[in-house]
C-alpha positions as CSV (number, residue, x, y, z in Angstrom):
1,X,-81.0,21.4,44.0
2,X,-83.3,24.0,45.3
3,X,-81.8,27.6,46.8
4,X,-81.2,27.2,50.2
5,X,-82.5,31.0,51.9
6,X,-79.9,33.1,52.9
7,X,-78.4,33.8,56.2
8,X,-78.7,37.0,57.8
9,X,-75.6,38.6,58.2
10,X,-77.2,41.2,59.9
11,X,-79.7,41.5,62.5
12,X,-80.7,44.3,64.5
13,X,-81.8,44.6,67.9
14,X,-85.1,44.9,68.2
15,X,-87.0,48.0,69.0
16,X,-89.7,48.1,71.6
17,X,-92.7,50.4,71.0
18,X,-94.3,52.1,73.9
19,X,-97.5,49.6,73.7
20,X,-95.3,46.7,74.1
21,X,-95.0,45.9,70.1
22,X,-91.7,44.9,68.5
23,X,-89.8,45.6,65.7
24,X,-87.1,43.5,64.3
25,X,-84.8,44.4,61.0
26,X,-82.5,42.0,58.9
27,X,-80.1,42.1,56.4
28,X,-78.9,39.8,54.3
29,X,-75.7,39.1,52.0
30,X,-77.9,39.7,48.6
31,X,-79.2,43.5,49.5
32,X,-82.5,42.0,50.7
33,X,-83.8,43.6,54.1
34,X,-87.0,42.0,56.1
35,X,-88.9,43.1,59.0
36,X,-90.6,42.4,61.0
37,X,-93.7,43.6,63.1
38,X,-95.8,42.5,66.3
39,X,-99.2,42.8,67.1
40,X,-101.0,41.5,63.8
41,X,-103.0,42.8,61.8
42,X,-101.6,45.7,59.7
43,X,-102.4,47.4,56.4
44,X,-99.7,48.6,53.8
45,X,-100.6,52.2,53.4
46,X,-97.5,53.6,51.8
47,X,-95.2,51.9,49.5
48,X,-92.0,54.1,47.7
49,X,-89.9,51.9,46.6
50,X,-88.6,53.6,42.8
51,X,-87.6,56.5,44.8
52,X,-88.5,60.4,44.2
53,X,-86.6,62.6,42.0
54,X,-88.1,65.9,44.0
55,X,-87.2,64.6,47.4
56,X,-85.4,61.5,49.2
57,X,-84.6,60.1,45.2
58,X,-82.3,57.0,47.1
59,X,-85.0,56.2,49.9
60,X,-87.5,53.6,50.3
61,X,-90.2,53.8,52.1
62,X,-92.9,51.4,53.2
63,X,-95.0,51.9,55.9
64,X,-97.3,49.8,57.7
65,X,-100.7,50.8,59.8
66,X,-103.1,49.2,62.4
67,X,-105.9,49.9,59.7
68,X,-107.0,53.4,61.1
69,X,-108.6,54.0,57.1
70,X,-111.6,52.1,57.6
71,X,-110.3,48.4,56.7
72,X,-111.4,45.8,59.0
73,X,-107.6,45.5,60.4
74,X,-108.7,48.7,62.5
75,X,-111.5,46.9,64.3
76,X,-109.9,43.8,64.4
77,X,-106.4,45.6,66.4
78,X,-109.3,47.8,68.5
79,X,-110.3,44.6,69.5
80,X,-106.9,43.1,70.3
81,X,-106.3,45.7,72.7
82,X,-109.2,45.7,74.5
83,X,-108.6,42.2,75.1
84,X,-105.4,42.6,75.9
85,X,-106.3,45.1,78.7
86,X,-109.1,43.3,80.1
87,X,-106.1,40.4,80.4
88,X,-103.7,42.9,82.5
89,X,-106.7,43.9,84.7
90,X,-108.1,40.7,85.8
């Protein structure tokens, strides 16, 4: 029989950004955390997941952006907004 996924047995609230985006934050029974993000598309721009002996040595860190380092993901959320506001104007 295959694994079944696991329940969360934890599930945060979600956090509303000031542009409207969301952020939601699970945990489940095997140490395994997910989150997730609105307003698609993003670019992983910092990953530290071994840890640093010289600073946070316990912390992970992973951090996601709207591509503001040239990838097409900035254009493409540019875009989103724009049509997003020309949406709440008409």
């Amino acid at each position: 029989m295959a694994d079944q996924p696991l329940q969360a047995h934890f599930v945060a609230e979600p956090i509303v950004l000031p542009d409207g985006r969301r952020i939601g934050v699970s945990a489940y029974p095997d140490g395994s955390i997910r989150f997730r993000v609105d307003g698609l598309p993003y670019v992983l721009t910092e990953v530290c997941l071994s840890g640093d002996p010289d600073k946070d040595k316990d912390k992970a860190i992973v951090k996601l952006s709207p591509g503001k380092q040239g990838s097409n993901a900035a254009y493409n959320y540019v875009e989103e907004l724009e049509k997003r506001s020309r949406r709440q104007g008409a």
